[in-house]
Every structure is written in C-alpha cells, then in structure tokens.
C-alpha positions in Angstrom: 128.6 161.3 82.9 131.5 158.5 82.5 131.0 155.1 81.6 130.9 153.5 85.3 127.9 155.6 85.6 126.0 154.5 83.0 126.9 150.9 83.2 125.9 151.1 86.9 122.4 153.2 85.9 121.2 150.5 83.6 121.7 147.5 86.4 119.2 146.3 88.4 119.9 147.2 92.2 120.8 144.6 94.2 118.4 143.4 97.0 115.4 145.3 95.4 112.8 142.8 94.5 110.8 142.8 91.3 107.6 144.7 90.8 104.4 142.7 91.1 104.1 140.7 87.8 107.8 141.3 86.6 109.0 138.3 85.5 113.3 138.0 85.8 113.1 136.6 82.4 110.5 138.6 80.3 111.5 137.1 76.8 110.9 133.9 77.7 108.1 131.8 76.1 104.3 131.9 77.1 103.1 129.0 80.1 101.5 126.4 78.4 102.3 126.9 74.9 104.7 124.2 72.9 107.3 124.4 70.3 106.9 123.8 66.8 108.4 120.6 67.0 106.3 119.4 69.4 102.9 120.4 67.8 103.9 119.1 64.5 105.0 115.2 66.5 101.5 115.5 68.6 100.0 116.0 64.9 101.3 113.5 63.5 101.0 110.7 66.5 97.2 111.7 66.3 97.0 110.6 62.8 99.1 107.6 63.1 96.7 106.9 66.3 94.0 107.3 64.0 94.9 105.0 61.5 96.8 102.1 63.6 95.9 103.1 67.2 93.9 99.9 67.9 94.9 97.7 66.1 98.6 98.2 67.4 96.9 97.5 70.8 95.8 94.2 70.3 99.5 93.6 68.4 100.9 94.5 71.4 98.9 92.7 73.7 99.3 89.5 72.2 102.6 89.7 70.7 104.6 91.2 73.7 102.3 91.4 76.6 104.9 92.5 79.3 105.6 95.9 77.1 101.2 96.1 76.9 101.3 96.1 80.9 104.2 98.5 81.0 102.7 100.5 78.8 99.4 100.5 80.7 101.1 100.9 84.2 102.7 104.2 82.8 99.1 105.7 82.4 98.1 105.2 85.6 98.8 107.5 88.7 101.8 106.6 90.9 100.0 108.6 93.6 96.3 108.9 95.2 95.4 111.4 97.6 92.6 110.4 99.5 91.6 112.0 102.7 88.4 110.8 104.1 87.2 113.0 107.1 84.3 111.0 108.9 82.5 112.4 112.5 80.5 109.2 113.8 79.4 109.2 117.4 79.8 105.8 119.4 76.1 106.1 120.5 75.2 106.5 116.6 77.8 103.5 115.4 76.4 101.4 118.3 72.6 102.1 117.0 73.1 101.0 113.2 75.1 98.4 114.0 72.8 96.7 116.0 69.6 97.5 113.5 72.5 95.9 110.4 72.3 92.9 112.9 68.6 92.7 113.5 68.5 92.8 109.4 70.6 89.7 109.0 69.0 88.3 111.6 72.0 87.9 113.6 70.8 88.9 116.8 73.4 88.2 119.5 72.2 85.7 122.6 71.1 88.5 124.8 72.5 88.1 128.8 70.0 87.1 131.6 70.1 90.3 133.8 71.2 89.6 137.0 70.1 91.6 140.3 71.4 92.0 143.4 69.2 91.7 146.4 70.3 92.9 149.8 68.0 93.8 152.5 68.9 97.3 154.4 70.3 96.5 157.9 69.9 99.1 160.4 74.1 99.8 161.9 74.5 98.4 165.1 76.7 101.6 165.9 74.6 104.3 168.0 76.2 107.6 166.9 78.6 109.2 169.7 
C-alpha cells in the first residue's frame, strides 16, 4: 500500500453525511458547561453582590440615575411573544355586552317599533 492510499483511507468521503450523533468536531467542549475563568468571575461577582449588591443600587440610583435605568433596561426583554387566539361568536359578544350594559345601567333608549299596515287588494288583472 503506498502513501496516497493511506492518506486517502483515513479521509472522510466527501458527500457522505455523519452518523446520527457524530458531531464534526468531537473534542470540542460539553453544551452548557463554562471555562475556568468564567466560573471563578461568576464566583467572585456573587460575593462582591453579596457584600455591596444593594447598597451599590441605591449609589447608583442616586448618584448617576441614567446608568441605574440603563442598567435596568438591559434586564428586561427586547422581545414579547404574545399570541392570543380568541373564538367569540357575534351572537355571544352581542349577549354580554348588552347584560355589561344592563349592569351599569346604561341601557340604550330603545326604538319605538314601527309597523307597516297595508290592506291586501285583490289585482284588477283577470288571468289570460
């Protein structure tokens, strides 16, 4: 076996996709886990929290009250998802609307019916 052989048997074939679970880069470090570095800093700005956390707060707040809102505005979300899905029938909306009115008492003026009266005719047309 030559050289070319062996350097083109240990490759990975081009086009062939990896197995259920292979990862491309095996050695690579665990999801979710952190460095040293930043375990020992997380450590460290607990205990600092601990010790000046509140009080650094109010500091903050009074001394320089534009950084206390920046820093505030960073926690929250930039983005809510809301999706409200809501089935109301006209008939239905039409009904507890008009009992929320008869609640407040803020009936509207109801409208004097009107009727038509008309008295049948016989046709003066004799059919043909």
């Amino acid at each position: 076996m030559s050289n070319a052989d062996v350097t083109a048997s240990k490759q990975r074939v081009v086009g062939v996709p990896f197995k259920p679970g292979q990862s491309g880069n095996p050695a690579g470090r665990p999801r979710g886990s952190r460095g040293k570095l930043s375990e020992d800093f997380l450590l460290d700005l607990r205990s600092a929290w601990n010790e000046f956390g509140v009080e650094a707060l109010r500091r903050c707040a009074t001394e320089e009250p534009s950084q206390f809102c920046r820093i505030v505005s960073n926690l929250l979300p930039r983005d809510i998802d809301v999706n409200v899905t809501a089935a109301v029938s006209a008939v239905t909306f039409a009904e507890n609307f008009r009992h929320a009115l008869s609640l407040l008492g803020n009936l509207p003026p109801q409208p004097k019916m009107r009727t038509i009266e008309h008295k049948a005719m016989t046709s003066a047309r004799k059919p043909a």
